[in-house]
N, CA, C and O atoms as CSV, one atom per row, in Angstrom:
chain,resi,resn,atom,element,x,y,z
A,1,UNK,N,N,0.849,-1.167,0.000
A,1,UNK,CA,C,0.000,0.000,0.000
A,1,UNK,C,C,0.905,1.244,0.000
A,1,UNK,O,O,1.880,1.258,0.751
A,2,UNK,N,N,0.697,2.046,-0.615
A,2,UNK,CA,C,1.190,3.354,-1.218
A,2,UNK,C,C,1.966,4.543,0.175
A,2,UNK,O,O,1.149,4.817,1.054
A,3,UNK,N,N,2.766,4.902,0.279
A,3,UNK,CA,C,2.732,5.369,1.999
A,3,UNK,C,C,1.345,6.700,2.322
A,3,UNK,O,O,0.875,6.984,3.423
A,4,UNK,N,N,0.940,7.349,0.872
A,4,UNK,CA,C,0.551,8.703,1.152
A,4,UNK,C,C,-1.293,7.828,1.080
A,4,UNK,O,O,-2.254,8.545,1.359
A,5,UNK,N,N,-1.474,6.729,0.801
A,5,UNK,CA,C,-2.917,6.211,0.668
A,5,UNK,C,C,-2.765,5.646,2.541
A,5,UNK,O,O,-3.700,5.564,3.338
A,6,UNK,N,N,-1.891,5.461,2.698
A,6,UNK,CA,C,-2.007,5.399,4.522
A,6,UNK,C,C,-2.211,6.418,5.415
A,6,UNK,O,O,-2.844,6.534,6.464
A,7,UNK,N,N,-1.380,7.268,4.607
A,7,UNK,CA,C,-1.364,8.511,5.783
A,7,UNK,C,C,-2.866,9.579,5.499
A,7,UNK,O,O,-3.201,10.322,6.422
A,8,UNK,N,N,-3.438,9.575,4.590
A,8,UNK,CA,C,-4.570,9.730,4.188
A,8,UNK,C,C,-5.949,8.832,5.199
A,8,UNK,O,O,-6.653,9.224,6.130
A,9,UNK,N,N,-5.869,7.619,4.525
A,9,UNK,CA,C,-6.682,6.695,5.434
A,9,UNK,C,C,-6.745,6.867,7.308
A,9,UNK,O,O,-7.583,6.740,8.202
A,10,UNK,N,N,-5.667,7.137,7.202
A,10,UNK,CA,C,-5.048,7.311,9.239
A,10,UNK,C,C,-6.071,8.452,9.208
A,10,UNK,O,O,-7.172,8.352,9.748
A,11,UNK,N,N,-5.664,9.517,8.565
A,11,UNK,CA,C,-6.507,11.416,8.997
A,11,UNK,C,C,-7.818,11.143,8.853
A,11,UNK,O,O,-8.540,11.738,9.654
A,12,UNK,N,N,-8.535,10.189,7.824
A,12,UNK,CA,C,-9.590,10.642,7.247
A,12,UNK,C,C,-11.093,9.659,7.958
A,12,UNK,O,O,-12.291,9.940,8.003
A,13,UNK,N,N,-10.209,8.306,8.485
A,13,UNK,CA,C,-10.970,7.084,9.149
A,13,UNK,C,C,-10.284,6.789,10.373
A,13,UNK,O,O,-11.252,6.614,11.112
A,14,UNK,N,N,-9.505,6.655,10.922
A,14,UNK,CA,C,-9.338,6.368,12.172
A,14,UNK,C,C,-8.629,7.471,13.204
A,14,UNK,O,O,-8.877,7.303,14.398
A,15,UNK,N,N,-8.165,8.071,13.006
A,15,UNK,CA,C,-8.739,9.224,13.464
A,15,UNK,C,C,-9.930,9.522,13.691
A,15,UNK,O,O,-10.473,8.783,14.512
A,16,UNK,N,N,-10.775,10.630,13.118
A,16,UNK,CA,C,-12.018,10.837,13.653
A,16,UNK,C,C,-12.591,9.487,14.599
A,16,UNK,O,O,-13.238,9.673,15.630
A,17,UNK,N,N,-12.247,8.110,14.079
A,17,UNK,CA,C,-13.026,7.614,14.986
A,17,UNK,C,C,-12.204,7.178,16.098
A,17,UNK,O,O,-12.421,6.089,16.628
A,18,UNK,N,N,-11.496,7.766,16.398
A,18,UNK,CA,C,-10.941,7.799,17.342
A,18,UNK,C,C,-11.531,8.731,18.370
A,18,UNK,O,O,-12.206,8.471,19.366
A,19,UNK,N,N,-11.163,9.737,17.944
A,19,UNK,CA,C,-11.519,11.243,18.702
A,19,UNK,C,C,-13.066,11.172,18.991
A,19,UNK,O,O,-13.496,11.495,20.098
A,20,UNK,N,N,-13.812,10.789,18.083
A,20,UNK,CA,C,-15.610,10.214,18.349
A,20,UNK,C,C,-15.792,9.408,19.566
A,20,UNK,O,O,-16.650,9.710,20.396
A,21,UNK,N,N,-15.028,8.410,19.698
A,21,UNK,CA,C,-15.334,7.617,20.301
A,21,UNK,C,C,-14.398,7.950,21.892
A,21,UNK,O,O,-14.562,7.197,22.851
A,22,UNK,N,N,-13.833,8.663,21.937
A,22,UNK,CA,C,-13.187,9.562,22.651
A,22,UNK,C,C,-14.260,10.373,23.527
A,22,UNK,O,O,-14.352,10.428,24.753
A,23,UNK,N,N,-14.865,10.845,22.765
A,23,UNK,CA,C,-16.133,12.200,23.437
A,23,UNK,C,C,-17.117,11.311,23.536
A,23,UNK,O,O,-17.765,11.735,24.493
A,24,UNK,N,N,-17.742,10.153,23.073
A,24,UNK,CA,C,-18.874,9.547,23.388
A,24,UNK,C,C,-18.429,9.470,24.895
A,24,UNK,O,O,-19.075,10.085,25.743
A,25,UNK,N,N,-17.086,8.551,25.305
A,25,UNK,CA,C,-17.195,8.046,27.327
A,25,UNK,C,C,-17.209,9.206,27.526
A,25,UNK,O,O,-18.353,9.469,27.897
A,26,UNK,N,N,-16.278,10.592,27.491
A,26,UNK,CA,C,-16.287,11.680,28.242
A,26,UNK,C,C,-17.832,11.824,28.558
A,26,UNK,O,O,-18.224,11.943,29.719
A,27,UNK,N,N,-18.986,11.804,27.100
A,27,UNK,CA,C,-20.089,12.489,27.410
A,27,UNK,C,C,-21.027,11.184,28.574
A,27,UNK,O,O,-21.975,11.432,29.319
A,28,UNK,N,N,-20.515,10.186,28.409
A,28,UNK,CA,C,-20.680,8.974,29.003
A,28,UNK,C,C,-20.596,9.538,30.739
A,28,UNK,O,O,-21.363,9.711,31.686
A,29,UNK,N,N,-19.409,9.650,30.473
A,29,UNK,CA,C,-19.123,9.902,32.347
A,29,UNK,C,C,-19.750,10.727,33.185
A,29,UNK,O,O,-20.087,10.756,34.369
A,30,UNK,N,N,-19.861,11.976,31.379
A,30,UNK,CA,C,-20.086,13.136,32.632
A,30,UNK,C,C,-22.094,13.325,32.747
A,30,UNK,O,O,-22.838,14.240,33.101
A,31,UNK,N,N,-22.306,11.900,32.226
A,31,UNK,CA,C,-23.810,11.993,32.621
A,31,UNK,C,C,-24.484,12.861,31.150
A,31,UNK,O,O,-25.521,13.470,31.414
A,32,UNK,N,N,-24.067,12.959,29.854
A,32,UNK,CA,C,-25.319,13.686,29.267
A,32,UNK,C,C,-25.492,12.889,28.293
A,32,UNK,O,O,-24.679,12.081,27.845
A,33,UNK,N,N,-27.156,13.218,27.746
A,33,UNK,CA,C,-27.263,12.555,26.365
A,33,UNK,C,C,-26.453,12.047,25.726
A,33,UNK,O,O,-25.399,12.666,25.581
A,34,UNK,N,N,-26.579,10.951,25.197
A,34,UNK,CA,C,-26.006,10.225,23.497
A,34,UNK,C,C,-26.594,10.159,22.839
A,34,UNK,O,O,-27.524,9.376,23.034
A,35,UNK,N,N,-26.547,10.946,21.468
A,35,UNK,CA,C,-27.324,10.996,20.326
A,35,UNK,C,C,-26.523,11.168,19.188
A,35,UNK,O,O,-25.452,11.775,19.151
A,36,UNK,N,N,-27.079,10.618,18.284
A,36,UNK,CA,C,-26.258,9.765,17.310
A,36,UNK,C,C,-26.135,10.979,16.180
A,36,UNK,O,O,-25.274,10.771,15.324
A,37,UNK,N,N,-26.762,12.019,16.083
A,37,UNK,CA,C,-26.977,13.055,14.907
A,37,UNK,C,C,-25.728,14.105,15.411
A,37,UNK,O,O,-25.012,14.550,14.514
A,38,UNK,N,N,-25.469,14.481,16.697
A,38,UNK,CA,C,-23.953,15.588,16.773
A,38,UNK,C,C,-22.521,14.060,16.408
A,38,UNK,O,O,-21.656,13.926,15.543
A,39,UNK,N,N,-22.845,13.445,17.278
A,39,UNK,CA,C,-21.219,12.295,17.140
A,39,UNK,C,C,-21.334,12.335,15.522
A,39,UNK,O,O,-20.499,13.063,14.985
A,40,UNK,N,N,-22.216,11.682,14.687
A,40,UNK,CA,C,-22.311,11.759,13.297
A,40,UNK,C,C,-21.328,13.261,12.165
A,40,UNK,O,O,-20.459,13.172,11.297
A,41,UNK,N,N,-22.017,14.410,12.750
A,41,UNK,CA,C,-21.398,15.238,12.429
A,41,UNK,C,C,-20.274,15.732,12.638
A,41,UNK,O,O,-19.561,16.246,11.776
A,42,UNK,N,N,-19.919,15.572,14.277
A,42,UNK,CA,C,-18.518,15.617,14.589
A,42,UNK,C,C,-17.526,14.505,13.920
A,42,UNK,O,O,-16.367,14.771,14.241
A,43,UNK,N,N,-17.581,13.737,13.372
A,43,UNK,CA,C,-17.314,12.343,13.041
A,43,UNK,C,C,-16.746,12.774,11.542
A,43,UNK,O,O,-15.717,12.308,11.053
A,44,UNK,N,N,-17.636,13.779,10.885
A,44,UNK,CA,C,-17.518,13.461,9.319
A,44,UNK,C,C,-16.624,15.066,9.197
A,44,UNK,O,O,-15.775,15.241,8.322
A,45,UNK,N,N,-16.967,16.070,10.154
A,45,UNK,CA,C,-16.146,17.262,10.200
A,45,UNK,C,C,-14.468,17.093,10.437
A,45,UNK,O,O,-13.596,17.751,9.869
A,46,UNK,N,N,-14.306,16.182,11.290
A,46,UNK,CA,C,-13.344,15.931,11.673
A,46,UNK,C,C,-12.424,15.007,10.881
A,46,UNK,O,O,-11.199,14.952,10.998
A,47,UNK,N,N,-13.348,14.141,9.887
A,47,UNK,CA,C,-12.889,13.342,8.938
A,47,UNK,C,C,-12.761,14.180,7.509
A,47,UNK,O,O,-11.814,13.852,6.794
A,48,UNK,N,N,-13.537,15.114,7.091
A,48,UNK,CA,C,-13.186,15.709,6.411
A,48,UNK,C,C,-11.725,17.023,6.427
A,48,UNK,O,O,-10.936,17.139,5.489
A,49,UNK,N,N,-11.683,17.803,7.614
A,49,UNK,CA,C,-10.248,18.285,8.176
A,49,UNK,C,C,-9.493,17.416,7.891
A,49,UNK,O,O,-8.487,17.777,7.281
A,50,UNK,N,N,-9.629,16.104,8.167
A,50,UNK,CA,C,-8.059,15.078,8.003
A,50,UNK,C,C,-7.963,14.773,6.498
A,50,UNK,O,O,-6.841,14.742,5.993
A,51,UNK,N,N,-9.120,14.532,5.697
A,51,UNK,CA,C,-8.544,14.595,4.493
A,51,UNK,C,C,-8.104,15.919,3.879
A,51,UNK,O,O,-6.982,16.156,3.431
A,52,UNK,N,N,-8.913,16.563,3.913
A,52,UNK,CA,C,-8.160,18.021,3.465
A,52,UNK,C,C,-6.868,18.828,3.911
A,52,UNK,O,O,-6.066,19.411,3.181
A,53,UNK,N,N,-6.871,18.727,5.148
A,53,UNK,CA,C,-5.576,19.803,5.766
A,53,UNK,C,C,-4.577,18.835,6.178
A,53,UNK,O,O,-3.451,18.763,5.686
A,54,UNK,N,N,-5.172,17.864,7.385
A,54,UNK,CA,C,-3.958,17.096,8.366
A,54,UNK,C,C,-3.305,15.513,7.481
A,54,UNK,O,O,-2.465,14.804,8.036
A,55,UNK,N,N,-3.822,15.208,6.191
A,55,UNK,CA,C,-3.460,14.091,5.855
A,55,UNK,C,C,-2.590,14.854,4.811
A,55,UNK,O,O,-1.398,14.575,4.678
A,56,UNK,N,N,-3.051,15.585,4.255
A,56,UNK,CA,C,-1.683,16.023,2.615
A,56,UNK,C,C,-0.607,17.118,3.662
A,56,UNK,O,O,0.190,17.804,3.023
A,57,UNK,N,N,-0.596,17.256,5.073
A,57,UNK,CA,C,0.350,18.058,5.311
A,57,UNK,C,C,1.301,17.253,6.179
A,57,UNK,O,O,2.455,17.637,6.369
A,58,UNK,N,N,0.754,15.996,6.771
A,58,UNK,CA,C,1.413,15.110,6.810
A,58,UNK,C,C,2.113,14.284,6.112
A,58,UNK,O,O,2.921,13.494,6.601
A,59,UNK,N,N,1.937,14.363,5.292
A,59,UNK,CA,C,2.190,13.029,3.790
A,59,UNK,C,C,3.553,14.361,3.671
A,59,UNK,O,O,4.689,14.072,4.047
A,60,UNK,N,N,3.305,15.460,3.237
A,60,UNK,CA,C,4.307,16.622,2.832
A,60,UNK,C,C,5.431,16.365,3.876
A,60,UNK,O,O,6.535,15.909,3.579
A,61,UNK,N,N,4.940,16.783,5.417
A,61,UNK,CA,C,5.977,16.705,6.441
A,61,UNK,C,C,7.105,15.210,6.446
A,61,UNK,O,O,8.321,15.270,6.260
A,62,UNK,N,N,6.454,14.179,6.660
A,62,UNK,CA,C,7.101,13.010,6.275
A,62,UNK,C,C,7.871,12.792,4.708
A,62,UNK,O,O,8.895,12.108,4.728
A,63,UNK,N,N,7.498,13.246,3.607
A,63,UNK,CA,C,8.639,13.221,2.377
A,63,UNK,C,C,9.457,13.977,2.618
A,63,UNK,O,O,10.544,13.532,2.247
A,64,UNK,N,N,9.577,15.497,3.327
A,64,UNK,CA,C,10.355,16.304,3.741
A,64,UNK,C,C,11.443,15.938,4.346
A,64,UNK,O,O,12.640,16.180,4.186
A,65,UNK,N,N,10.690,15.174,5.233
A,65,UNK,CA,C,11.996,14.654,6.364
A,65,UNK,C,C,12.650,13.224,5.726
A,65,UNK,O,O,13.762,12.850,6.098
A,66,UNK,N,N,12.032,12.624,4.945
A,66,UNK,CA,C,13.113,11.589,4.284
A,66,UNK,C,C,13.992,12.671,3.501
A,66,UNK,O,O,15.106,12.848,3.993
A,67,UNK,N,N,13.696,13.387,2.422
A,67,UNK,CA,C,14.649,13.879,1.866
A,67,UNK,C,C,16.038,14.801,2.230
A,67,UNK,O,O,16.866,15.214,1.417
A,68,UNK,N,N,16.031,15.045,4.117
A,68,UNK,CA,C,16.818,15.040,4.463
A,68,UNK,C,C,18.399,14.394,4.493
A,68,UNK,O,O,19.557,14.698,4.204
A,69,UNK,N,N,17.417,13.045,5.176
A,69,UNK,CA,C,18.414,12.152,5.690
A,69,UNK,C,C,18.402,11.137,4.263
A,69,UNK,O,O,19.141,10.155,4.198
């Protein structure tokens, strides 16, 4: 698999569901609603940021630093 189709996949899918599933226990603990329509949106906002900004500036940062060394 391609390195920049990983580092893509990481920002765009596991991530967000990471960070989702992150704020579901917080909202878990601290006693409020779970409803499936904000996690949803936070989910796809956060997945969309990683494909757009945090996955091609990562992919950039990492060729950078090979072409160092």
């Amino acid at each position: 698999m391609p390195k920049v189709l990983k580092i893509m996949l990481f920002w765009s899918l596991v991530f967000p569901t990471i960070i989702t599933f992150l704020r579901v226990i917080i909202d878990f603990i601290l006693g409020k609603e779970i409803e499936l329509f904000p996690y949803t949106a936070f989910f796809l906002g956060v997945g969309a940021a990683g494909l757009i900004f945090a996955g091609p500036l990562m992919y950039l940062i990492s060729k950078s630093n090979e072409e160092k060394y």
